[in-house]
py3Dmol code that shows the C-alpha trace and the ligand (Angstrom):
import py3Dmol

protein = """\
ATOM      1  CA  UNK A   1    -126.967-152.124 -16.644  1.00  0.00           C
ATOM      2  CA  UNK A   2    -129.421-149.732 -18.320  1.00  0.00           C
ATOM      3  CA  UNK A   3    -128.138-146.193 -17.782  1.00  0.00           C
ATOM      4  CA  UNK A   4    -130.888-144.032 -20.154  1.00  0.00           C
ATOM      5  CA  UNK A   5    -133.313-143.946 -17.579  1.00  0.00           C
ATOM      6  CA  UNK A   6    -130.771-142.520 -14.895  1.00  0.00           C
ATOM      7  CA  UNK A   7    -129.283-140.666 -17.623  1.00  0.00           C
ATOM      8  CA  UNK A   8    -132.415-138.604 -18.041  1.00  0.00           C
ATOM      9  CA  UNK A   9    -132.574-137.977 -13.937  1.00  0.00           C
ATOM     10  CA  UNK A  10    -129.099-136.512 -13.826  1.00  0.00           C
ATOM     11  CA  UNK A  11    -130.134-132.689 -14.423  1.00  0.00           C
ATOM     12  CA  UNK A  12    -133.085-132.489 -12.183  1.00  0.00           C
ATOM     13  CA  UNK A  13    -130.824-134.942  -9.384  1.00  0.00           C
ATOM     14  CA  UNK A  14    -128.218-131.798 -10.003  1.00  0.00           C
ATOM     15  CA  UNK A  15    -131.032-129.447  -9.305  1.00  0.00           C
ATOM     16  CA  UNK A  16    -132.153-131.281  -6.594  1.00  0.00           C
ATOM     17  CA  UNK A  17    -135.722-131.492  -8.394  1.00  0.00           C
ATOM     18  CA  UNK A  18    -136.065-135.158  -7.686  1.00  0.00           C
ATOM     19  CA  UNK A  19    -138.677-136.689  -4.830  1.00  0.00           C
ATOM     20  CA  UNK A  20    -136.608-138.571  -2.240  1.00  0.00           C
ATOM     21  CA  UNK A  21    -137.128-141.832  -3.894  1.00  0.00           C
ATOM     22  CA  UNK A  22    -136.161-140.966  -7.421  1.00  0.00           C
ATOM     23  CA  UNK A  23    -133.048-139.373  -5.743  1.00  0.00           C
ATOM     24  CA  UNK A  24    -132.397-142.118  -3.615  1.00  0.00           C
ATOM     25  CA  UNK A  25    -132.518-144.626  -6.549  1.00  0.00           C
ATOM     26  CA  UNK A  26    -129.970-142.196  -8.972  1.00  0.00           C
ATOM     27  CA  UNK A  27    -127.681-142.063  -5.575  1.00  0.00           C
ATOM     28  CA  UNK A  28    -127.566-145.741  -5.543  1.00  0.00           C
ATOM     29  CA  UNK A  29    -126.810-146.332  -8.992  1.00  0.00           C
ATOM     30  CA  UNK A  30    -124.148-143.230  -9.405  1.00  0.00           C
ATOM     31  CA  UNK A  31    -122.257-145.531  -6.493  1.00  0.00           C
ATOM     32  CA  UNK A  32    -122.242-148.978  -8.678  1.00  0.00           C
ATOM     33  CA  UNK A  33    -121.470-146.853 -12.240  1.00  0.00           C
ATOM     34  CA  UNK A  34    -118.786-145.081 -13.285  1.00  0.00           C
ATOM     35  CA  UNK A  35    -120.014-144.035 -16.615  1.00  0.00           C
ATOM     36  CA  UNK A  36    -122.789-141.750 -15.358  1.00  0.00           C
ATOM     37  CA  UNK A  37    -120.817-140.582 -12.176  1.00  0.00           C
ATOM     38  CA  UNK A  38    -118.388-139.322 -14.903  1.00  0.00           C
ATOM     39  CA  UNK A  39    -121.180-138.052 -16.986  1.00  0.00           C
ATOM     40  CA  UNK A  40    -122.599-136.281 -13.618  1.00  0.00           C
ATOM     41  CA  UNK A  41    -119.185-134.437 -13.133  1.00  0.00           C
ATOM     42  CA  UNK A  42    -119.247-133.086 -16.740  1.00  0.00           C
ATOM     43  CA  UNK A  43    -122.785-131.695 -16.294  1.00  0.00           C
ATOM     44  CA  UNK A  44    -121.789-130.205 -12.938  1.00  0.00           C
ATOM     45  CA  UNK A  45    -118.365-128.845 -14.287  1.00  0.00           C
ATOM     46  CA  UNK A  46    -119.893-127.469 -17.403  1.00  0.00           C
ATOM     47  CA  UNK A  47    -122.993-125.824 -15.662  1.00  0.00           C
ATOM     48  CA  UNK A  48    -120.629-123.964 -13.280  1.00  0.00           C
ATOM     49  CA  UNK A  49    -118.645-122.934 -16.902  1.00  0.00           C
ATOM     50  CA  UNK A  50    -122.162-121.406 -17.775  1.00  0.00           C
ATOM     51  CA  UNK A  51    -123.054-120.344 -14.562  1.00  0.00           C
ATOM     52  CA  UNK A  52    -119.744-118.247 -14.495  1.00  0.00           C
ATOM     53  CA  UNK A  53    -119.951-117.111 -18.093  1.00  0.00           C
ATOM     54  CA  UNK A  54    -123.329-116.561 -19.056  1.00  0.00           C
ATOM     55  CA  UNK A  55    -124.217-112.838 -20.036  1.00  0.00           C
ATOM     56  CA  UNK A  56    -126.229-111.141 -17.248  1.00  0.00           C
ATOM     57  CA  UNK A  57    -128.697-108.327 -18.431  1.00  0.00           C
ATOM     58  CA  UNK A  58    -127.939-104.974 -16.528  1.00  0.00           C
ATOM     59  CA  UNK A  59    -130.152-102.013 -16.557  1.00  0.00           C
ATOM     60  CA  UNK A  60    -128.941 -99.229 -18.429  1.00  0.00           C
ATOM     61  CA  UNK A  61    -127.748 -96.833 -16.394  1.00  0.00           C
ATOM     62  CA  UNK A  62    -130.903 -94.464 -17.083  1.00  0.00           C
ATOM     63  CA  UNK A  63    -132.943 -96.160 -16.235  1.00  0.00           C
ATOM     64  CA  UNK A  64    -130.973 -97.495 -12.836  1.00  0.00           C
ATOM     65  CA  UNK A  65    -130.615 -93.310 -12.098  1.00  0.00           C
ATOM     66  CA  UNK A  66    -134.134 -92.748 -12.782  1.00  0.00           C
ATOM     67  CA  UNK A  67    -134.917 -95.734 -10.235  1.00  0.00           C
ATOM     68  CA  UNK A  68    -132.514 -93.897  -7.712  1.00  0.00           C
ATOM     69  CA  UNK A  69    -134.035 -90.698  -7.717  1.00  0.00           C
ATOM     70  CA  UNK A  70    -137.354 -92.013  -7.726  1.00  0.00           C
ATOM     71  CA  UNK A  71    -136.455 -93.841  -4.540  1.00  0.00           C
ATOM     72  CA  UNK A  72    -134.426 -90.530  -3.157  1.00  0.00           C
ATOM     73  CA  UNK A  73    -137.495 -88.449  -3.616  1.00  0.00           C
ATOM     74  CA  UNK A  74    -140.089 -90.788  -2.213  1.00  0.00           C
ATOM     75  CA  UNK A  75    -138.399 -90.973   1.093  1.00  0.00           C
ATOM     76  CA  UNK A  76    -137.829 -87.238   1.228  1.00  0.00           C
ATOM     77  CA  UNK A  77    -141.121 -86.359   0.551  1.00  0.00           C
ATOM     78  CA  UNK A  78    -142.289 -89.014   3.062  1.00  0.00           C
ATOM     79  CA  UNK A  79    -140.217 -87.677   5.576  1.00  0.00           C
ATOM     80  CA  UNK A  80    -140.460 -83.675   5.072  1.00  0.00           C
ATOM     81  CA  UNK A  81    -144.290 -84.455   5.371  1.00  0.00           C
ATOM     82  CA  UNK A  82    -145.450 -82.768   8.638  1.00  0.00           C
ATOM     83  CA  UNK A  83    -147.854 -84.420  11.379  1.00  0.00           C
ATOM     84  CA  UNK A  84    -151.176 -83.273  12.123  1.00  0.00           C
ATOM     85  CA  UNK A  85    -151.079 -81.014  14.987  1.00  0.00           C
ATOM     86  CA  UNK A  86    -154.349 -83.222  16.282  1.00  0.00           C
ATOM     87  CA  UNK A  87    -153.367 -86.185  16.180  1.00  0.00           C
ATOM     88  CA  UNK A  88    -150.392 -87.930  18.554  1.00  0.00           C
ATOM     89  CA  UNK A  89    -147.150 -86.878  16.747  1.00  0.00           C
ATOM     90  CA  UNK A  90    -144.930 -88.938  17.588  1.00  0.00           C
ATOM     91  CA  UNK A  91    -146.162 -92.009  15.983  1.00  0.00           C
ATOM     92  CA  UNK A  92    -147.354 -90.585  13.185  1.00  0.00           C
ATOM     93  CA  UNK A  93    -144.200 -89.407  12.567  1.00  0.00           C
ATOM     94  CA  UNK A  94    -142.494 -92.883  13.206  1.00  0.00           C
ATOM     95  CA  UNK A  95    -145.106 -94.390  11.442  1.00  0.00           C
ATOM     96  CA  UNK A  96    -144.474 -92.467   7.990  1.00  0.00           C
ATOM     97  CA  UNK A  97    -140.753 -92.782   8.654  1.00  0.00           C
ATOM     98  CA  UNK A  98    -141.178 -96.758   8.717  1.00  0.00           C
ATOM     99  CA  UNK A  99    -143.537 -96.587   5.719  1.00  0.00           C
ATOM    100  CA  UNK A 100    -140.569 -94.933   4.308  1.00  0.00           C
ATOM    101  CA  UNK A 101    -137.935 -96.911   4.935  1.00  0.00           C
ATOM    102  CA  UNK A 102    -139.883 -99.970   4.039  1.00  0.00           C
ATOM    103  CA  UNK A 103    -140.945 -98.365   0.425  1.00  0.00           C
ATOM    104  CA  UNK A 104    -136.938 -97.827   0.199  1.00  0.00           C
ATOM    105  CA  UNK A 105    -135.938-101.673   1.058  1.00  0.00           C
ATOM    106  CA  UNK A 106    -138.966-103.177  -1.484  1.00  0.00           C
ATOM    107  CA  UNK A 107    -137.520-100.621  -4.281  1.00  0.00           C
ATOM    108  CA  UNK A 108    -133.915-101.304  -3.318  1.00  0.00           C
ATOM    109  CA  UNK A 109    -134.389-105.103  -3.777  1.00  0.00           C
ATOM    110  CA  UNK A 110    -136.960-105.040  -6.700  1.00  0.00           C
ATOM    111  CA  UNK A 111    -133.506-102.852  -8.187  1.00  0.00           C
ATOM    112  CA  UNK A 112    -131.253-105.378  -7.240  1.00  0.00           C
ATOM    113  CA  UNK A 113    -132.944-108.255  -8.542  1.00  0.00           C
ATOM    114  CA  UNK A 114    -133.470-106.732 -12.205  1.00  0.00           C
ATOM    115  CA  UNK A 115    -129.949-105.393 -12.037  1.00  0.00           C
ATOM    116  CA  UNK A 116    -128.805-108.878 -11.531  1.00  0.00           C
ATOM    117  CA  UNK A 117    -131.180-111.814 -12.110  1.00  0.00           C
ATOM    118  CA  UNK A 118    -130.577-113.826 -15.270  1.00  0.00           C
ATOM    119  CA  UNK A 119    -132.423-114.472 -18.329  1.00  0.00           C
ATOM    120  CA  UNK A 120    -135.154-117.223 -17.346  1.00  0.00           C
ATOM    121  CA  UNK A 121    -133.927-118.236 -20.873  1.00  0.00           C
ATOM    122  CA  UNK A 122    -130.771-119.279 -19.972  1.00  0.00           C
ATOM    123  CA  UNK A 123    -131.584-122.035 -17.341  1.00  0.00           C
ATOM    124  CA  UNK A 124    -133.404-123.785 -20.116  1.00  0.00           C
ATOM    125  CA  UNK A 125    -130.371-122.887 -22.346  1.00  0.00           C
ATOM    126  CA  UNK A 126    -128.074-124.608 -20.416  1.00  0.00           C
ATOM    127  CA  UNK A 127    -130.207-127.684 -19.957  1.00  0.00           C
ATOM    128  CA  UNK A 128    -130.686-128.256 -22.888  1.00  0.00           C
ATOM    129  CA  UNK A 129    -126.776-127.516 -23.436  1.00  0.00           C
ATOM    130  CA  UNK A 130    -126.343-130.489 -20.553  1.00  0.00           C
ATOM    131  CA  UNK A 131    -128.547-132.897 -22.471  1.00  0.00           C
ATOM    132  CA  UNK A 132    -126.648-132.156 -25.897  1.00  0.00           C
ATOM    133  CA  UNK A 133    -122.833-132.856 -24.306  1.00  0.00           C
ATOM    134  CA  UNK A 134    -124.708-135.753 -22.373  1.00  0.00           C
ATOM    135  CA  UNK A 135    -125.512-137.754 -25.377  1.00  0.00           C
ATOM    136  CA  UNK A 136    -122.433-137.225 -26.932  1.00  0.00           C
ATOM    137  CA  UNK A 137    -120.648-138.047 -23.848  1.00  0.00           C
ATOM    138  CA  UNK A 138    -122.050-141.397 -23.174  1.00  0.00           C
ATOM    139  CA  UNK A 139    -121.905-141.802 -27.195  1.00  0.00           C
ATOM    140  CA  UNK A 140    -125.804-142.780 -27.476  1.00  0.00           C
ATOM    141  CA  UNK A 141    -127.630-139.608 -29.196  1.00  0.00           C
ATOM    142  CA  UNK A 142    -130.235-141.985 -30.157  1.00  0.00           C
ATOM    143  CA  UNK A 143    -133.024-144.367 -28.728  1.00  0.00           C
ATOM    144  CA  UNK A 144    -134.493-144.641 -31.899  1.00  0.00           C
ATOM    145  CA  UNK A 145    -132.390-144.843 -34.734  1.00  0.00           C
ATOM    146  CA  UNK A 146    -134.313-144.465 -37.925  1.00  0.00           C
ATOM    147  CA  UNK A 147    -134.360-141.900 -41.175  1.00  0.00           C
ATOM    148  CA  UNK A 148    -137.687-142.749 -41.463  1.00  0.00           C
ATOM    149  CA  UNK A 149    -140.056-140.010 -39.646  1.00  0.00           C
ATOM    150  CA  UNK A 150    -143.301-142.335 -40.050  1.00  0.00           C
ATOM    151  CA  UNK A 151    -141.029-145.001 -37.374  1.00  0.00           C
ATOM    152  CA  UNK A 152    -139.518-141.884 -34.745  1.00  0.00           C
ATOM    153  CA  UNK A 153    -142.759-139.573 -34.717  1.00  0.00           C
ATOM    154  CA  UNK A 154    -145.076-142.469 -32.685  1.00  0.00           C
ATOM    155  CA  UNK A 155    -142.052-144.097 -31.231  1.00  0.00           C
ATOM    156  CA  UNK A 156    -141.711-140.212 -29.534  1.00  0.00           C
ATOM    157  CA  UNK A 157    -145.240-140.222 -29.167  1.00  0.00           C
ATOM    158  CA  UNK A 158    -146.119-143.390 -27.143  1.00  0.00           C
ATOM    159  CA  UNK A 159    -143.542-141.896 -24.290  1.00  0.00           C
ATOM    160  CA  UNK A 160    -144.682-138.725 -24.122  1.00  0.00           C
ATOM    161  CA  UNK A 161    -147.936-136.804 -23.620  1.00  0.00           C
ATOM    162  CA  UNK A 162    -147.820-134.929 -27.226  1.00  0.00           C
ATOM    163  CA  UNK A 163    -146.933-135.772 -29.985  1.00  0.00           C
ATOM    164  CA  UNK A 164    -143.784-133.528 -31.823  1.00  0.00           C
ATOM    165  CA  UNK A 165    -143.805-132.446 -35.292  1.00  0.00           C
ATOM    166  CA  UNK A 166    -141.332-134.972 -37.552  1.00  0.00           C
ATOM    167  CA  UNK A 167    -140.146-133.865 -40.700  1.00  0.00           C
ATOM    168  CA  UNK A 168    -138.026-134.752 -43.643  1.00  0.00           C
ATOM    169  CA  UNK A 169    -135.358-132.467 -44.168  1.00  0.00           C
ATOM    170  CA  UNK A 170    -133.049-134.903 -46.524  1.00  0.00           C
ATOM    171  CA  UNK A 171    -133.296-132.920 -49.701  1.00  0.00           C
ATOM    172  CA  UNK A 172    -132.507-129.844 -47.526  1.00  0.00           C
ATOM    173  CA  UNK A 173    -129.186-131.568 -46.759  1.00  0.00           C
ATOM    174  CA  UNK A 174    -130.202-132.122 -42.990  1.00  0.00           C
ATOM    175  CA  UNK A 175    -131.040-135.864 -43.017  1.00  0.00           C
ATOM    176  CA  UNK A 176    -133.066-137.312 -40.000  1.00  0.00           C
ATOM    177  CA  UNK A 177    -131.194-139.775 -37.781  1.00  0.00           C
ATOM    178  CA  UNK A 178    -133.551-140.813 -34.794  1.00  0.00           C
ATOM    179  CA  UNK A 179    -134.879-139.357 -31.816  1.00  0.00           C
ATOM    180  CA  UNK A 180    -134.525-139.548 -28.125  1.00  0.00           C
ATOM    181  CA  UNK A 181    -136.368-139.124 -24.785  1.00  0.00           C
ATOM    182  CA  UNK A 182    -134.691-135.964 -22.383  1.00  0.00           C
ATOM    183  CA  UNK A 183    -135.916-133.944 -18.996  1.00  0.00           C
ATOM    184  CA  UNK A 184    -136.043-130.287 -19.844  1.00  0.00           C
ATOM    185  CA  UNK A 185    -137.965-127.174 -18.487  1.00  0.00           C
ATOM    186  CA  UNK A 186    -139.503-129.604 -15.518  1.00  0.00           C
ATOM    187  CA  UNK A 187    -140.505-131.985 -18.099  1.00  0.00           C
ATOM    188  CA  UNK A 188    -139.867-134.796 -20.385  1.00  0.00           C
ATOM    189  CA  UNK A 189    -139.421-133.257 -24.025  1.00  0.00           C
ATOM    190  CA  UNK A 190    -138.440-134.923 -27.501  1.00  0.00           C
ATOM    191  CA  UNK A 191    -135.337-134.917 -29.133  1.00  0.00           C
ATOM    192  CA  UNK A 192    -134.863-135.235 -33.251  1.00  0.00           C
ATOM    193  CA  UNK A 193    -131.809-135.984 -34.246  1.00  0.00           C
ATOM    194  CA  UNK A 194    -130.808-134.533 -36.896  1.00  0.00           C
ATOM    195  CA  UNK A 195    -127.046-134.754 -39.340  1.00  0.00           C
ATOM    196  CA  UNK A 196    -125.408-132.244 -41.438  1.00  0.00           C
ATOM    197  CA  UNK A 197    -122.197-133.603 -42.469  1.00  0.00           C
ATOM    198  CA  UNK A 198    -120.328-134.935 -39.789  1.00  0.00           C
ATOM    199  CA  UNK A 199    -122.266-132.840 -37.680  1.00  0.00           C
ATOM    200  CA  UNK A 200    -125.271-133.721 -35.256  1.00  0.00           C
ATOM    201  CA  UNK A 201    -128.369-131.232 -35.022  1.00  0.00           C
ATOM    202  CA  UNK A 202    -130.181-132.130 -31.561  1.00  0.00           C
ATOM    203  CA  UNK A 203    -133.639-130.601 -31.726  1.00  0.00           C
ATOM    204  CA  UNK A 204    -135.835-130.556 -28.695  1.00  0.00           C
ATOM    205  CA  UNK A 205    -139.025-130.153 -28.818  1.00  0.00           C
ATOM    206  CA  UNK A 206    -142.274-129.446 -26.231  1.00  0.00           C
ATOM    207  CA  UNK A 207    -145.537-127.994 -26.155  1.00  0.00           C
ATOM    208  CA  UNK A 208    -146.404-124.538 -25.046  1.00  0.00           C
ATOM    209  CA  UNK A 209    -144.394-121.267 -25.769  1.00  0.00           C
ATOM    210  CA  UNK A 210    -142.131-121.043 -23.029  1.00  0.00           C
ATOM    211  CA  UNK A 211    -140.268-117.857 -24.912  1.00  0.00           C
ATOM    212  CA  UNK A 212    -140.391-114.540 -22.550  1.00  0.00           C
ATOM    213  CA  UNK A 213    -140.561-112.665 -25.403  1.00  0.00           C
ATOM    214  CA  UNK A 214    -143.087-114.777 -26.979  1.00  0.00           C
ATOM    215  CA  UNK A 215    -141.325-114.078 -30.667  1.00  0.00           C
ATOM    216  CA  UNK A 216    -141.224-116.138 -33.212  1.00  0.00           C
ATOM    217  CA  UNK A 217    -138.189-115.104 -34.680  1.00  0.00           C
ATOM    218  CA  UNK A 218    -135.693-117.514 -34.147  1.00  0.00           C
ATOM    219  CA  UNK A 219    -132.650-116.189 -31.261  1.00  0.00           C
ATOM    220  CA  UNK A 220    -129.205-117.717 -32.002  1.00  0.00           C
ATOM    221  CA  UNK A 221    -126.698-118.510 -28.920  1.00  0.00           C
ATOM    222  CA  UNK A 222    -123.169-119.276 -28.960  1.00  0.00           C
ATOM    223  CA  UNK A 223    -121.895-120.862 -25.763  1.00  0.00           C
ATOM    224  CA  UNK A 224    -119.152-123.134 -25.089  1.00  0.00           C
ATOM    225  CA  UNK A 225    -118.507-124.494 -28.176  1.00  0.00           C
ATOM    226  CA  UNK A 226    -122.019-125.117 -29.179  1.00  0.00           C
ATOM    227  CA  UNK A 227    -124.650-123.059 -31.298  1.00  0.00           C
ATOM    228  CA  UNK A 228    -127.833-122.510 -30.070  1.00  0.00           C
ATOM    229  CA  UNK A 229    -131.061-121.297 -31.736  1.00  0.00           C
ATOM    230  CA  UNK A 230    -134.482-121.146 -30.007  1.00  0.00           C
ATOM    231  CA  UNK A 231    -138.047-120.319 -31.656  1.00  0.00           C
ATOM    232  CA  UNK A 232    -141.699-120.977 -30.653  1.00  0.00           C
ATOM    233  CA  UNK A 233    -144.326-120.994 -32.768  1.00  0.00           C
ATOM    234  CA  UNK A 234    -148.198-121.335 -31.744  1.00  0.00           C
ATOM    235  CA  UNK A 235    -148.131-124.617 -30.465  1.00  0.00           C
ATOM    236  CA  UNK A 236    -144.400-126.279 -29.928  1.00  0.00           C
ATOM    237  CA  UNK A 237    -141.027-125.060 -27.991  1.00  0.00           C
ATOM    238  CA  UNK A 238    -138.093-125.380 -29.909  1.00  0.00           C
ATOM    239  CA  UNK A 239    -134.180-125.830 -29.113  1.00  0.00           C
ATOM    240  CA  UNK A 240    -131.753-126.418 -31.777  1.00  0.00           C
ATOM    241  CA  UNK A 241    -128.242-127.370 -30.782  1.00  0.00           C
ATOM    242  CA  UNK A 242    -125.083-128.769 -32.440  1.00  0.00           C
ATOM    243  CA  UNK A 243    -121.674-128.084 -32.998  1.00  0.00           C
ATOM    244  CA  UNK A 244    -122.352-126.596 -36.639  1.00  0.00           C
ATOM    245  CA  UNK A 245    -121.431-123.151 -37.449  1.00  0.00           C
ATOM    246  CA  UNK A 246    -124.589-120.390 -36.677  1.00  0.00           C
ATOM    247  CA  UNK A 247    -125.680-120.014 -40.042  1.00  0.00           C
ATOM    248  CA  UNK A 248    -125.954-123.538 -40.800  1.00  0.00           C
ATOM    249  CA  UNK A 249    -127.937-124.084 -37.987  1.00  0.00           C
ATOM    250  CA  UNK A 250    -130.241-120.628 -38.706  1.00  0.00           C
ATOM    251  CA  UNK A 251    -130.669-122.861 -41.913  1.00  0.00           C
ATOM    252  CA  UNK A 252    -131.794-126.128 -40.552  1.00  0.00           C
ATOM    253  CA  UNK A 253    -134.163-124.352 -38.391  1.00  0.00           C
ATOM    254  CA  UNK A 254    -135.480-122.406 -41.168  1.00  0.00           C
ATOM    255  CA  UNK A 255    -135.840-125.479 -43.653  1.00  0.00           C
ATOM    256  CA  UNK A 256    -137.731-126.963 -40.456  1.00  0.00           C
ATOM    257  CA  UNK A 257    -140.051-124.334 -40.367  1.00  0.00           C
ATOM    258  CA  UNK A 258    -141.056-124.176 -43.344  1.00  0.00           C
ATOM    259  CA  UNK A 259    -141.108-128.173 -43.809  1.00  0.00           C
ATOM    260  CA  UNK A 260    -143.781-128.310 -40.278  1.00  0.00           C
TER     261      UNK A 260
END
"""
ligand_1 = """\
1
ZN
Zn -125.040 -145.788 -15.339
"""
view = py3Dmol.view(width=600, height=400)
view.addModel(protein, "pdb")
view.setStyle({"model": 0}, {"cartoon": {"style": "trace"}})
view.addModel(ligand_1, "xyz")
view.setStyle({"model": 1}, {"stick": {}})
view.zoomTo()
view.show()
């Protein structure tokens, strides 16, 4: 039974991203398989491990005050403001009121929802997180295993719809390994494998900057055992992940840089 093409459903079947088919056909094959339905649990276990521990951004508390007042004031003033003598009171009155309150629920929930909604960053984070444990899970990192970058750049390239940078990073002491096909940010993206020592460097890779902040400066993550560090640059997406210590992996993604 071939499992990589399942394998690579698993996270949008989780998000319930797939069309009806495509989830119908990953149902039917999670009920003859044990290896993925065991892969499956991992990814769900470990995203609610993220889910519970990943950092959420709160508003400093000035500027959550400042929001408060703001609010406070607005309604005040919207209520203290007197109706026209000449025109029917009543429902002007009633009229500013609702304008009021309404102003007061759209702030209230605008507040909420920075107070509380996660870094867009971290959804990505985590699946690319999920695709990293995934591999080693079911023990197959690679679909093509070469050190040769002139065999895994158009073996990446004739499955996708872009072609991601390759480069040779022996001499930095970051050999290449292979590459392999995942599903990340709604789409399918490259993955280099890279070694350093006993370690394994997954790299994935897609066009378009999908960074909020839009930096270049590579962002380092530690989460659940793995190290993370994500860059753009003016044409690719980049997610490096392994098990190596931060700095090692700040270094691979710095030889990488400089080596595209
Ligand atoms: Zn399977």
């Amino acid at each position: 039974m071939d499992c990589s093409p399942i394998e690579r459903l698993l996270d949008p079947y989780l998000d319930d991203e797939l069309d009806p088919a495509r989830a119908a056909s990953v149902r039917t094959h999670l009920e003859g398989c044990c290896a993925c339905r065991r892969v499956l649990d991992a990814m769900s276990s470990l995203r609610t491990t993220i889910r519970t521990e990943a950092p959420y951004h709160r508003a400093p508390p000035e500027l959550a005050m400042r929001m408060r007042e703001t609010l406070g004031r607005e309604s005040q003033e919207a209520v203290r403001t007197p109706a026209p003598r000449t025109h029917p009171p009543r429902w002007n009155r009633w009229f500013q009121l609702g304008a009021a309150v309404l102003a007061a629920v759209v702030v209230s929930t605008t507040a909420t929802w920075l107070l509380t909604a996660p870094d867009p960053e971290w959804a990505i984070a985590e699946q690319v997180i999920n695709g990293h444990a995934r591999s080693a899970l079911t023990g197959r990192p690679m679909e093509v295993a070469s050190s040769d970058r002139h065999a895994v750049k158009p073996w990446l390239s004739a499955r996708l719809d872009f072609s991601p940078p390759v480069v040779d990073l022996t001499t930095a002491g970051f050999p290449l390994r292979g590459g392999r096909l995942d599903y990340a940010a709604g789409r399918p993206v490259a993955v280099l494998v890279y070694a350093h020592r006993q370690h394994v460097i997954d790299l994935y890779v897609w066009p378009g900057a999908q960074s909020r902040s839009g930096l270049d400066r590579p962002r380092t993550f530690t989460r659940n055992g793995f190290n993370v560090v994500h860059w753009t640059d003016a044409d690719m997406t980049y997610w490096a992940i392994s098990d190596l210590n931060s700095a090692d992996l700040e270094a691979f993604a710095n030889n990488y840089k400089t080596a595209k």
